[in-house]
N, C-alpha and C positions, 0 to 999 in steps of 0.2 A: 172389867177385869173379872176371871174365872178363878174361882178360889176351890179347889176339888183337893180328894184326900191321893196321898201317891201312894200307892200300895207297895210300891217296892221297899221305899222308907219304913213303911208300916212294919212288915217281913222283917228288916232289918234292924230296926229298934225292937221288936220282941223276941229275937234272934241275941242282938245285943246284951239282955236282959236274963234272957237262959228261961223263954219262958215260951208254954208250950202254948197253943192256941186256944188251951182251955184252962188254963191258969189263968190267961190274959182275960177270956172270958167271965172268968168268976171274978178277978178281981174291980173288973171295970160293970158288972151287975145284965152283962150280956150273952147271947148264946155263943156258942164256940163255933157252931153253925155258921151263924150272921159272922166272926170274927172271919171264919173260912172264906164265906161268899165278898169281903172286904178286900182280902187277899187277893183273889182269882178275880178282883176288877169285874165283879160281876150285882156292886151293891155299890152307892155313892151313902156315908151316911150324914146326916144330920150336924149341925155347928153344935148341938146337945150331945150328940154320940161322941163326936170328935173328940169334945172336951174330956168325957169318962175315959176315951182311950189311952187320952193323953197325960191324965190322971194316974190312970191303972200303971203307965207306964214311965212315970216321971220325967216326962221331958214338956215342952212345950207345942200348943198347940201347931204353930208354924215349924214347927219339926219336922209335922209327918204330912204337911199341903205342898203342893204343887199350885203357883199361880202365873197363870198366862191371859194374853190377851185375846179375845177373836174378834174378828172384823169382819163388819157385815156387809152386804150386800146393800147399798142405798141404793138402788133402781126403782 
């Protein structure tokens, strides 16, 4: 099982929250930068970041994941 951050949820619980991407930033002890690059699915972060986010933003950490399965290739 793949356990990755969904950025759409992400957008929309700090959306939710009435909070800019650099609120979310300072609250969670991160760059607004890195919150941006989270965003635009151009950054996966850490089970450590996750939690600050999740923190910063009072919900839970399985709020803001997306979990799937992938299947490999046994050749």
């Amino acid at each position: 099982m793949i356990v990755t951050l969904n950025q759409k949820k992400l957008r929309d619980r700090r959306r939710e929250k009435a909070l800019t991407q650099e609120k979310l930033a300072e609250r969670s002890g991160l760059s607004d930068r890195y919150i941006r690059s989270l965003e635009n699915e151009t950054a996966q972060p850490s089970a450590a970041v996750l939690y600050r986010i999740s923190r910063a933003l009072e919900v839970p950490m399985d709020d803001l994941m997306t979990t799937g399965v992938r299947q490999y290739d046994e050749r």
